[in-house]
N, C-alpha and C positions, 0 to 999 in steps of 0.2 A: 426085373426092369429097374433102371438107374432113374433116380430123382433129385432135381433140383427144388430149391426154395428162392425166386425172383419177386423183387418187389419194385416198382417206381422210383428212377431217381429225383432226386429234387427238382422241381421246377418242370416235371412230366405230370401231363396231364391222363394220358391214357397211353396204350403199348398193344400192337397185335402181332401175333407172327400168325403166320399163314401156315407153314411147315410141320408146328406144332398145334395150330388150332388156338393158342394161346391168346385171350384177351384180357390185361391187367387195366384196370381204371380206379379213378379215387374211389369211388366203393367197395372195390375188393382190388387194394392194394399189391396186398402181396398175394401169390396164388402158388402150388405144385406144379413143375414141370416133369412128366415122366416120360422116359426114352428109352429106346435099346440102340439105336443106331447115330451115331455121333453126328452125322452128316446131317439131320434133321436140326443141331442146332445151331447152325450157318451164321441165321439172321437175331441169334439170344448171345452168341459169341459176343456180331459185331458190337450189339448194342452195350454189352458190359463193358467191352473193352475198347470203345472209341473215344476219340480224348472228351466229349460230351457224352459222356453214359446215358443210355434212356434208362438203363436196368442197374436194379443193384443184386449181386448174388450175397441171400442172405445164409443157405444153408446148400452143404454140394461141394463140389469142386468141377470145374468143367474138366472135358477129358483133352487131354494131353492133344491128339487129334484134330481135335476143334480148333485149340490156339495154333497150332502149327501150321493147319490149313490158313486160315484166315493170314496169317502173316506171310504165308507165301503169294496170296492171294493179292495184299498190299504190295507185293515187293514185283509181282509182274505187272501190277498197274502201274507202278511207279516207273519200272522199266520201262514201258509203253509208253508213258507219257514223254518219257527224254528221249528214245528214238523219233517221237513224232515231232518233238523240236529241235533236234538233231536237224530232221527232214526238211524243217519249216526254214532254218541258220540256212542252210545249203543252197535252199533254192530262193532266197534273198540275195544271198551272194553272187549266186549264179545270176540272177536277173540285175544287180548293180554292175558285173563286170560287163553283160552284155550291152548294157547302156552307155556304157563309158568308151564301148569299143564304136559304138555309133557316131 
């Protein structure tokens, strides 16, 4: 079984994952994370690696897995969100040339 060491980043008050069962708070700052299966650490990824970190990895290395999922993970939401405004440009258009033709 693989282990991390996470602790609180600055200006966190407390941290739970659901996935791991994981509750870090000012009393027990830093805490073990243990895992066999990458995919349980989703929501320990995001938080390390969000431009506001909730977590800090003090000991560990996350698995290769983790970061690459999450980054693909960013890059279809971000996808997603430009198709939606893509949609959104479109049917503007479309409703000012219908106006215009009134």
């Amino acid at each position: 079984m693989k282990k991390l060491k996470l602790g609180l980043a600055a200006n966190k008050t407390s941290y739970f994952d659901p996935l791991t069962n994981t509750y870090i708070t000012l009393e027990k700052p830093v805490v073990d994370v243990h895992y066999e299966n990458y995919k349980v650490l989703k929501n320990i990824t995001h938080a390390i690696l969000s431009s506001v970190p909730a977590l800090v990895l003090y000991e560990g290395k996350l698995p290769e897995e983790a970061t690459i999922g999450l980054l693909i993970e960013q890059i279809e939401s971000k996808t997603n969100q430009l198709i939606y405004r893509k949609h959104q440009l479109k049917s503007r258009q479309i409703k000012n040339l219908s106006q215009k033709n009134l």
